[in-house]
C-alpha positions in Angstrom: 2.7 16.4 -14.3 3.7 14.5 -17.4 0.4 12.9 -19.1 1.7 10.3 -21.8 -0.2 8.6 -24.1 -2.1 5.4 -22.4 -1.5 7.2 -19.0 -3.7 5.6 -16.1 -5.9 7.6 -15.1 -5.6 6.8 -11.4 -2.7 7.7 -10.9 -3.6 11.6 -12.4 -6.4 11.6 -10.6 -4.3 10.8 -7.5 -1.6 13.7 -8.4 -4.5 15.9 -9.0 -6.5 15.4 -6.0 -3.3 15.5 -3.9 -1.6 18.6 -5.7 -4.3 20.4 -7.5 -7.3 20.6 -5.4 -7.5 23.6 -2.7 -7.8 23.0 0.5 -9.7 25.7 2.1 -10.4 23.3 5.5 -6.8 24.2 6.5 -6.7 27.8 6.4 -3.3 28.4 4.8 -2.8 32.2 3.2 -1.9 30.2 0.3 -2.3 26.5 -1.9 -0.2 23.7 -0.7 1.5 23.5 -4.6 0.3 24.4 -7.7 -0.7 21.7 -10.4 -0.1 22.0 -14.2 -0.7 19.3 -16.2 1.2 18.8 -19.7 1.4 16.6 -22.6 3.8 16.0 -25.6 0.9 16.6 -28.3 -1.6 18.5 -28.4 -4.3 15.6 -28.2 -3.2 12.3 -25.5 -5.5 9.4 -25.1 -5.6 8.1 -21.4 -5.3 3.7 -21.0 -7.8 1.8 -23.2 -9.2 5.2 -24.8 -11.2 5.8 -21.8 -10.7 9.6 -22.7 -8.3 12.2 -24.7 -6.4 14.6 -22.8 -6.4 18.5 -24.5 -6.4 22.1 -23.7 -3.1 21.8 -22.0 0.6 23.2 -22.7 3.2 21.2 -23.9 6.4 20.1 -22.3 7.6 23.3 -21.9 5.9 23.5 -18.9 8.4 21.6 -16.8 10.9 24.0 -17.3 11.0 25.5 -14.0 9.1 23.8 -11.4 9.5 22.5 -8.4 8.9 19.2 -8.9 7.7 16.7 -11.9 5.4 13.9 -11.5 5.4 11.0 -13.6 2.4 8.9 -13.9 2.4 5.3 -15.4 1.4 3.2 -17.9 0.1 -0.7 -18.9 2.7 -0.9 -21.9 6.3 -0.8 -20.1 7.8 -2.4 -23.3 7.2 0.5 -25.6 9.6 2.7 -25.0 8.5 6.5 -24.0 8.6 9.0 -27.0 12.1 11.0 -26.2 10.5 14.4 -25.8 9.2 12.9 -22.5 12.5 11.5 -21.7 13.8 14.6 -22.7 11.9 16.5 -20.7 12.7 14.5 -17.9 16.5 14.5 -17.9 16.3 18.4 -18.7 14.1 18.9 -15.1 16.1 16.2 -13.2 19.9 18.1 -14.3 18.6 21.5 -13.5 18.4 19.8 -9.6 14.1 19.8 -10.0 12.2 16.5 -8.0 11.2 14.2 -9.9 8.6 11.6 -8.7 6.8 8.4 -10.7 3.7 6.9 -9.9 3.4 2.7 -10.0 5.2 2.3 -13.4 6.1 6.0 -14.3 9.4 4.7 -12.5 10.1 3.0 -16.1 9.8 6.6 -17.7 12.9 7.5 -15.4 15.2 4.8 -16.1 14.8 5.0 -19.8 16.0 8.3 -18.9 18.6 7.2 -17.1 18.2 9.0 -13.7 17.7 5.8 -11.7 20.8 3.8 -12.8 22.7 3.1 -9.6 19.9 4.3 -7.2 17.3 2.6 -5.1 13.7 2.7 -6.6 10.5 0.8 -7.0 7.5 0.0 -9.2 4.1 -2.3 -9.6 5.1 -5.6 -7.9 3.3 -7.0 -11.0 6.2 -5.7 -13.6 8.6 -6.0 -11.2 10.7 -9.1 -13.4 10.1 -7.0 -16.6 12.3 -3.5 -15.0 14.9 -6.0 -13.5 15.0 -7.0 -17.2 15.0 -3.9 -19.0 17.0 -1.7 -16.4 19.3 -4.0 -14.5 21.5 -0.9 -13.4 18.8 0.3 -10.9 18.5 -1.0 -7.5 15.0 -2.1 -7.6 13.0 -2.7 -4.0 10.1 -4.6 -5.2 8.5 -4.8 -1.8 7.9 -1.7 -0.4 5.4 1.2 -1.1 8.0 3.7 -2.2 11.4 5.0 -2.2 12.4 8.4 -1.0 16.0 8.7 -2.9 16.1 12.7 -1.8 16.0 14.5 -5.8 14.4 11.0 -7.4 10.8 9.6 -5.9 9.7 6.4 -7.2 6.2 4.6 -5.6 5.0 1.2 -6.2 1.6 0.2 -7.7 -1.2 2.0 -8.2 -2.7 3.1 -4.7 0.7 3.7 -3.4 1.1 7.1 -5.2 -1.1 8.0 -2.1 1.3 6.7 0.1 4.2 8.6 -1.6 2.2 11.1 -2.2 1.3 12.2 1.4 4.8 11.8 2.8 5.7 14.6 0.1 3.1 16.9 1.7 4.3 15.6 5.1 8.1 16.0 3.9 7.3 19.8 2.2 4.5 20.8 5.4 5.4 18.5 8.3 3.1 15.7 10.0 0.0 17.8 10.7 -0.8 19.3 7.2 -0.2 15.4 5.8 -2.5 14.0 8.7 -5.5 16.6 7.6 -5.1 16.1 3.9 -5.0 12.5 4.4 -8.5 13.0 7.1 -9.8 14.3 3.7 -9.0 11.9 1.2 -10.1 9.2 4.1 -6.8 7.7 3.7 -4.2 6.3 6.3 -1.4 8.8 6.7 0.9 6.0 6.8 0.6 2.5 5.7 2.8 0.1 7.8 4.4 -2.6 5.8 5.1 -2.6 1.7 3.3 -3.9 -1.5 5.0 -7.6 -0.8 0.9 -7.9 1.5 -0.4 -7.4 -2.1 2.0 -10.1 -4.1 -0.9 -12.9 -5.5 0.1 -16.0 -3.5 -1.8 -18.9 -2.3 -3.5 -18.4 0.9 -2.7 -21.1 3.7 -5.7 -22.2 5.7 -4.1 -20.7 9.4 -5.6 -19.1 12.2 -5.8 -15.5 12.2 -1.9 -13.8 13.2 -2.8 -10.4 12.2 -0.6 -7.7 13.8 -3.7 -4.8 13.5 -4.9 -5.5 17.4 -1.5 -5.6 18.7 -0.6 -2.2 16.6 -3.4 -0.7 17.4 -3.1 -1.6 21.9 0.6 -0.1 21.3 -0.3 3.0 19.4 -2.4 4.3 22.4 0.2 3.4 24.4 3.5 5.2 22.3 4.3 7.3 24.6 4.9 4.5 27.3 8.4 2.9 28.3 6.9 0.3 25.5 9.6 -2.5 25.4 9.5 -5.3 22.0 9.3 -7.2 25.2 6.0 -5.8 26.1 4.6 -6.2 22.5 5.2 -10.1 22.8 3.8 -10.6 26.2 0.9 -8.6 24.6 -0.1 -10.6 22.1 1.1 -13.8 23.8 3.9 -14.7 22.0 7.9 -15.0 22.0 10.0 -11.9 20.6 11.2 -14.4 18.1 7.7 -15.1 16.8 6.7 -11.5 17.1 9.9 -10.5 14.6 8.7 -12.8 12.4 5.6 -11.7 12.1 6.4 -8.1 11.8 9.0 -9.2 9.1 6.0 -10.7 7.0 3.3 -8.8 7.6 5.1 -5.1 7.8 8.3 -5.6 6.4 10.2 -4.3 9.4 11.2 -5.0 12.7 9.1 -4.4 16.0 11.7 -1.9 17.6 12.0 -0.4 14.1 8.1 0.4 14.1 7.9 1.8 18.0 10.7 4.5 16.9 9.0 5.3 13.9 5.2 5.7 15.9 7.1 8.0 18.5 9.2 10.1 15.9 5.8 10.8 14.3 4.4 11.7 17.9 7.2 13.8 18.6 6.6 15.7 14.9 3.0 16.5 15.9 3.6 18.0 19.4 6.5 20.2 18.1 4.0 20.8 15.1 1.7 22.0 17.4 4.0 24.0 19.6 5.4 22.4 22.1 9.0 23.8 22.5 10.4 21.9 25.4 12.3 19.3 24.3 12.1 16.7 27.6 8.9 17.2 27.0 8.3 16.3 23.8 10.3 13.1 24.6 8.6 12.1 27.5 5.3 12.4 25.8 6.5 10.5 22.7 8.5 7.9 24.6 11.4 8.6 23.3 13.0 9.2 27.1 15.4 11.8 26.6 16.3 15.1 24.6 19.4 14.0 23.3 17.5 10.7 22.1 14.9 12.9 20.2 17.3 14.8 18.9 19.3 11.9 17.4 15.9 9.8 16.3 14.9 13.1 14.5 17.5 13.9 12.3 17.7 10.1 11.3 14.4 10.0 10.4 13.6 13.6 8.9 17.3 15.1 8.5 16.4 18.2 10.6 17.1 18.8 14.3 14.3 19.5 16.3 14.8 23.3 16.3 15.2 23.3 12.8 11.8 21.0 12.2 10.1 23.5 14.1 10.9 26.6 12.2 9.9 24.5 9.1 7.0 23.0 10.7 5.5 24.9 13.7 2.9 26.7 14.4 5.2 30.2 13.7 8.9 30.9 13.7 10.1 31.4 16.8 13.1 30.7 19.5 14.9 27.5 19.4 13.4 25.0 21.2 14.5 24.7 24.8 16.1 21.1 25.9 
């Protein structure tokens, strides 16, 4: 992890608890990653002074890992010294991961990595990277963008959100789950950063989608229709669509998949190898369904998510 000068600390202190800290409750052999910090002088002072960062390498310590976090900063005008930018494109052109935290993404378009690829920062500055890098395809509204090499999360407390689905993309659904048990954080967030935009608050009665979520998750691995979600909460699919449009930034059918292809990660997670199964249990109705929500959502078959993911290495899974 990169460490700038005026650096938030949050958003090191969420890279470090997420990627630094052992976790001894889920009795790997080994750490899920290994954390080095680094600076471009020897001395950096974090936002507002707060503290000086030293007794770390230099730069060169991105040369040859895994993956490099970028953490942001208050003063998005002032451009980033170029050994950082440096240091960036050098990790991204070797075929490295490279990830910002809230407005770290502005690090990696000075660089030039983003230009022509989907990304995100703090709603807040939002205008200002428009401004400054109109060749990226900014999402202001969601909590992060998964572009594959390129990892970009929106502000602050969303670096947990992108954060976890790394450890769930690099150690599957179960691993994610217990680390986020730990850090007493949701796994997974429904909806993006637009809930957090400041914006006058209408005097309306309550139309919040967390009772209705919460009657269908115990219910995933039912023949659940968006159908049964409106009689539910006693209202018309229209009005339901809406309201999962503003509220969670995607579509009711869209959000039943996604609970089930999660479902159907932890059972195969935890060993389950028959795929009918696994679809039954998850609601996804058929193999060849599973198969087919899957490798949309995760690009792996399920065979191939359980050699990842299981609980050991083992036959393929049996439809």
């Amino acid at each position: 992890m990169i460490v700038d000068e005026g650096t938030n600390p949050f958003e090191v202190g969420v890279a470090t608890e997420l990627f630094g800290l052992p976790r001894p409750e889920l009795g790997l052999p080994q750490p899920l990653y290994e954390l080095t910090l680094c600076t471009p002088t020897p001395g950096v002072r974090m936002n507002h002074g707060f503290f000086t960062l030293s007794g770390v390498p230099g730069l060169d310590a991105v040369d040859g890992v895994d993956t490099l976090v970028v953490p942001g900063r208050p003063d998005n005008v002032v451009p980033r010294g170029e050994a950082v930018l440096d240091a960036v494109r050098r990790t991204h052109a070797r075929g490295a991961r490279v990830v910002s935290l809230c407005t770290g993404s502005f690090a990696l378009a000075e660089a030039g990595i983003l230009d022509g690829r989907r990304a995100t920062t703090h709603w807040r500055w939002a205008d200002l990277f428009r401004e400054l890098h109109p060749k990226v395809l900014l999402e202001p509204d969601v909590l992060f963008v998964d572009e594959g090499d390129v990892l970009t999360a929106a502000g602050s407390a969303a670096a947990l959100d992108l954060g976890l689905h790394i450890v769930r993309r690099d150690h599957g659904a179960e691993i994610a789950n217990a680390v986020s048990r730990r850090l007493v954080f949701a796994a997974h967030r429904d909806g993006g950063q637009r809930q957090f935009v400041e914006r006058p608050l209408p005097d309306v009665r309550d139309e919040s989608l967390t009772p209705l979520l919460a009657w269908a998750q115990a219910r995933i691995g039912e023949p659940l229709t968006v159908a049964d979600l409106a009689t539910h909460a006693a209202v018309s699919p229209a009005t339901l669509h809406r309201r999962f449009r503003a509220q969670l930034g995607t579509t009711p059918l869209a959000w039943l998949t996604g609970e089930r292809v999660a479902l159907a990660c932890r059972l195969i997670e935890r060993g389950e190898e028959r795929l009918d199964v696994v679809a039954a249990r998850s609601g996804l109705g058929t193999a060849a369904n599973l198969r087919a929500r899957l490798r949309r959502e995760t690009g792996l078959s399920p065979s191939a998510y359980r050699r990842r993911f299981g609980p050991a290495a083992g036959e393929p899974l049996r439809a």
